[in-house]
N, C-alpha and C positions, 0 to 999 in steps of 0.2 A: 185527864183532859176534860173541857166541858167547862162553863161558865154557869155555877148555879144561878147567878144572876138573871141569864137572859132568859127572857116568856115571850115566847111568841103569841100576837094576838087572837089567834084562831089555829081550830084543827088542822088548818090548809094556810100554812103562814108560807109566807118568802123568807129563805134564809139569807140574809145579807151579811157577806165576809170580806173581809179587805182582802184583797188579791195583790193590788198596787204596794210602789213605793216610790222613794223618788228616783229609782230610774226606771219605773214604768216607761213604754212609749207607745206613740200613737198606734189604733189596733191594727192599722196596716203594716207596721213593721214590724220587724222580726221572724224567724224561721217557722215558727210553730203557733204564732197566734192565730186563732178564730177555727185550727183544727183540733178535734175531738181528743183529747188525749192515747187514745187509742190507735193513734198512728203509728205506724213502725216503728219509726226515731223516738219516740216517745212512752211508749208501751213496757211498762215493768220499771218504770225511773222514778216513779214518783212515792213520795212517801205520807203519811196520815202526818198531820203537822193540828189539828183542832178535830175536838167533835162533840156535838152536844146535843141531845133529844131532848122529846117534850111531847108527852101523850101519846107515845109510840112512836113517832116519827124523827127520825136521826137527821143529823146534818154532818158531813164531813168536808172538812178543806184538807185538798192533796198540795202539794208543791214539788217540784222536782228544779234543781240546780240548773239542770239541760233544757228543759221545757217552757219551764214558769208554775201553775197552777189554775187551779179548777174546782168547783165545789159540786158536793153529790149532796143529792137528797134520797131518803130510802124511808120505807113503809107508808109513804104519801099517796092520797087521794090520788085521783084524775084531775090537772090542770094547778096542781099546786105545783110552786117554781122554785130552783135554784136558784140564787141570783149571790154574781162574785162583784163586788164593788173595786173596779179600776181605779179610782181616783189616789193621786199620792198624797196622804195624811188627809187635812183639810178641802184642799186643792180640787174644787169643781173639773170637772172633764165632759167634754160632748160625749165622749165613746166610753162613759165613767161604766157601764152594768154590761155584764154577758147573761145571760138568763138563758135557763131550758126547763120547759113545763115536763110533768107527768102526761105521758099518753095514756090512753084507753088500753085496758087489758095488763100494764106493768104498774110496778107501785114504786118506781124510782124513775129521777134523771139527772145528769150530769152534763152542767156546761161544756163550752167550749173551754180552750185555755186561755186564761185571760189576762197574762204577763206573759213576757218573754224578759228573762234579767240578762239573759248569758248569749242572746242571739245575733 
């Protein structure tokens, strides 16, 4: 897994991962979008599908069938971001990013979910 390709531009980069596809939908619809994957229905479904570091810091994209998908970020600063790109392929979207920064005191965060395929 991991892209040696990709360099993020700093210690505190945003990881941007395609979440979407074309049948993303709007982030109001669906069962499980804009909740934390950590919800009941949701909790233990999802599986590592990407991951890639760079200077300590990991990036992983989850997806689950049931749910949709969500990106983590781990051994990150304070205020550096997850961020899952909604958009399907090319295809501009108002509600294209779900993002969650690192808070003070932990050194990871994880988006919201940011598809729903099966909902």
């Amino acid at each position: 897994m991991g892209d040696a390709s990709f360099r993020p531009p700093s210690k505190c980069w945003r990881a941007v991962l395609p979440a979407g596809d074309a049948r993303s939908r709007s982030f109001t619809e669906g069962a499980h979008e804009g909740s934390y994957p950590t919800i009941s229905a949701c909790a233990g479904t999802f599986s590592l599908k990407f991951q890639t570091s760079f200077e300590g810091i990991t990036l992983k994209y989850f997806y689950s069938g049931t749910c949709g998908s969500f990106a983590r970020i781990e051994n990150a600063r304070t205020n550096c971001a997850a961020v899952a790109q909604r958009s399907s392929g090319s295809v501009a979207r108002v509600d294209g990013w779900v993002s969650e920064t690192v808070d003070p005191g932990i050194n990871y965060a994880y988006t919201r979910i940011a598809n729903n395929l099966s909902g």
